[in-house]
C-alpha positions in Angstrom: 111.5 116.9 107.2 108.7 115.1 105.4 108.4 111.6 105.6 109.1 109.5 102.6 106.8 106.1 101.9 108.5 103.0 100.1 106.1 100.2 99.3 108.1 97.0 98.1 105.9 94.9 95.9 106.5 91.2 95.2 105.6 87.5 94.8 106.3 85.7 98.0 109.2 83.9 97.7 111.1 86.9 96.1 112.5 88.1 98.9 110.8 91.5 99.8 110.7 91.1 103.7 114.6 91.2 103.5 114.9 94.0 101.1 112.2 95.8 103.7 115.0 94.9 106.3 118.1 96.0 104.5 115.9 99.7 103.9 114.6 99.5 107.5 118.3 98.9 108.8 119.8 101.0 106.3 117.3 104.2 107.5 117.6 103.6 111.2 121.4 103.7 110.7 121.1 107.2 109.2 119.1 108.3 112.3 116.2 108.5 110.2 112.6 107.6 112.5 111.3 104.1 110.9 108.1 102.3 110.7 108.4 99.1 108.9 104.7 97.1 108.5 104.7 93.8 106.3 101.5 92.5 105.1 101.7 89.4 103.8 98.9 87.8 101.3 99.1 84.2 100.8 103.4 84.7 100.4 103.6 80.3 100.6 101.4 79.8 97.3 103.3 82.5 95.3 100.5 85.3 96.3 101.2 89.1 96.6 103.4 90.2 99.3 103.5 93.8 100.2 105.7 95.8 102.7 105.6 99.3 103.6 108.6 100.9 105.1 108.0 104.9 105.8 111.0 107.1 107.1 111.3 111.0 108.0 111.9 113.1 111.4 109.2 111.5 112.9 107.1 108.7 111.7 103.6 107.9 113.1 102.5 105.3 110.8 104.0 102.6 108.9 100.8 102.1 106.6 101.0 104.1 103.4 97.6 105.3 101.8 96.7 105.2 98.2 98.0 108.6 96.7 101.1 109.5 99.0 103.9 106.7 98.3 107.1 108.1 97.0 108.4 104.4 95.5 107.2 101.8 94.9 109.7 98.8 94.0 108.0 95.8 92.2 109.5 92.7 92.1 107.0 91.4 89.1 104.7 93.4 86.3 101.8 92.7 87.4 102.8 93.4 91.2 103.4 97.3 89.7 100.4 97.5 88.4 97.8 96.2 91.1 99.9 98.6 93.8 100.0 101.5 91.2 97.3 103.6 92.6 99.0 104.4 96.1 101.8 106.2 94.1 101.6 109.8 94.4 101.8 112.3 91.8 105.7 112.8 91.4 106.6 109.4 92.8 108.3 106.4 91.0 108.1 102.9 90.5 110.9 100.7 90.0 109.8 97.4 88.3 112.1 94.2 87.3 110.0 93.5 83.7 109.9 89.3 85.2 106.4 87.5 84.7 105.1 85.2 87.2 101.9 83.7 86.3 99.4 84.0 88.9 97.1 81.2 89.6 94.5 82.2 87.3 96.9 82.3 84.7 98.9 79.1 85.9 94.9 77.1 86.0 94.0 78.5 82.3 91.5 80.7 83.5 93.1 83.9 82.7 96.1 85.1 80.4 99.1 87.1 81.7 98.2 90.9 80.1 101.1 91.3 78.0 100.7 95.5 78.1 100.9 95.9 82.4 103.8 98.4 82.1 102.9 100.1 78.8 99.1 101.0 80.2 100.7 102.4 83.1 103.2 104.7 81.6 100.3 105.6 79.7 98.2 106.7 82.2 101.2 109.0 83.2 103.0 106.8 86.0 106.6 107.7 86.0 108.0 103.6 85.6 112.0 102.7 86.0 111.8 99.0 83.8 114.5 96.8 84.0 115.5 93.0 83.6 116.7 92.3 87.1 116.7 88.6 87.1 119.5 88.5 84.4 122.1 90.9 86.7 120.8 88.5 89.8 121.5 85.2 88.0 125.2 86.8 86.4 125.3 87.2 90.5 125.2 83.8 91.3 121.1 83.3 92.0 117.6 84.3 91.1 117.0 84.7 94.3 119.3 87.9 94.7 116.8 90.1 92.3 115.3 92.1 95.2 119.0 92.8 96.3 119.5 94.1 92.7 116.3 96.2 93.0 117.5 97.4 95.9 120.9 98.5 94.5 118.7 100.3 91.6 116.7 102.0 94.3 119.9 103.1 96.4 120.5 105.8 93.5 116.9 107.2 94.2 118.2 108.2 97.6 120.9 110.3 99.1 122.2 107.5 101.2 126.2 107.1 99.9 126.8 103.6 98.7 128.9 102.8 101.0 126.5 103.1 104.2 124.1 100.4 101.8 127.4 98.1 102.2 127.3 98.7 105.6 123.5 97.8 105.7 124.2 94.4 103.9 126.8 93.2 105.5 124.4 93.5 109.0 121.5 91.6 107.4 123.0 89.3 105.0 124.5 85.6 105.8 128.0 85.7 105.8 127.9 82.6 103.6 125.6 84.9 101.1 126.9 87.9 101.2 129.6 88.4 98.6 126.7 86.7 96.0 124.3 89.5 96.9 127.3 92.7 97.4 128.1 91.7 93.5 124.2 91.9 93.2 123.8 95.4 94.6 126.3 96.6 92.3 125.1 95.0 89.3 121.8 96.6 90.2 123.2 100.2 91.3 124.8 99.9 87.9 121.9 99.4 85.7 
């Protein structure tokens, strides 16, 4: 079985370590061999956050290589496009179109690009764009957007919807959860 690389690409604050645990939970549930590695940039000041999770018969390594990631799930644009390069030919991206200024754009210095996903579907990237902050907020919060990305992602796999549920309701807040199953759905539908 070959082993399968998701990178989950984000702002911190959006909540990619826990979409990297519902995936790691969810795999390692399906008897799947996981390597979960978080690297986290400056996540408390808004800065990139990156996660790779990589799953197959046997996994050696949780670091995924530019060139051999399957999916890549972006939380923001410009996230997509600065983690575009370790996608491998065949692979996807799955982007929520939000902007989040970066410093240099919040300071004056710089100005958001207002092409990021156009260039890379030009340079033949195979890009999944969708509004996921409006399905998270219909949810009940912003916050839930990585749950909706991950409810997109789910039909990229093979992994019934029903054994995600299962995977939710272990790593999700009882007092949360019924915001962010209604998430998940709203995101597996779009």
């Amino acid at each position: 079985m070959k082993t399968t690389s998701v990178m989950i690409v984000g702002v911190g604050g959006q909540g990619s370590l826990l979409a990297s645990r519902l995936l790691g939970t969810l795999l390692t549930d399906e008897g799947y061999d996981v390597k979960v590695s978080e690297v986290h940039g400056m996540s408390q000041r808004g800065g990139s956050v990156v996660t790779y999770v990589r799953f197959g018969e046997k996994v050696y390594s949780p670091i995924v290589t530019e060139g051999e990631c399957d999916y890549i799930i972006s939380f923001e644009k410009l996230e997509a496009a600065r983690y575009a390069g370790y996608l491998r030919k065949g692979g996807k991206i799955i982007v929520n179109t939000q902007e989040i200024d970066p410093m240099p754009v919040i300071t004056g210095a710089a100005e958001y690009p207002g092409d990021v996903l156009e260039t890379l579907k030009t340079q033949g990237f195979d890009i999944d764009d969708f509004d996921a902050l409006s399905p998270a907020v219909e949810a009940g919060s912003a916050k839930a957007v990585n749950i909706v990305l991950m409810g997109h992602f789910a039909k990229c796999t093979s992994i019934p919807k029903d054994r995600w549920i299962q995977a939710l309701n272990k790593v999700i807040a009882p007092k949360f959860l019924e915001m962010n199953l209604k998430a998940f759905d709203l995101g597996y539908g779009a």
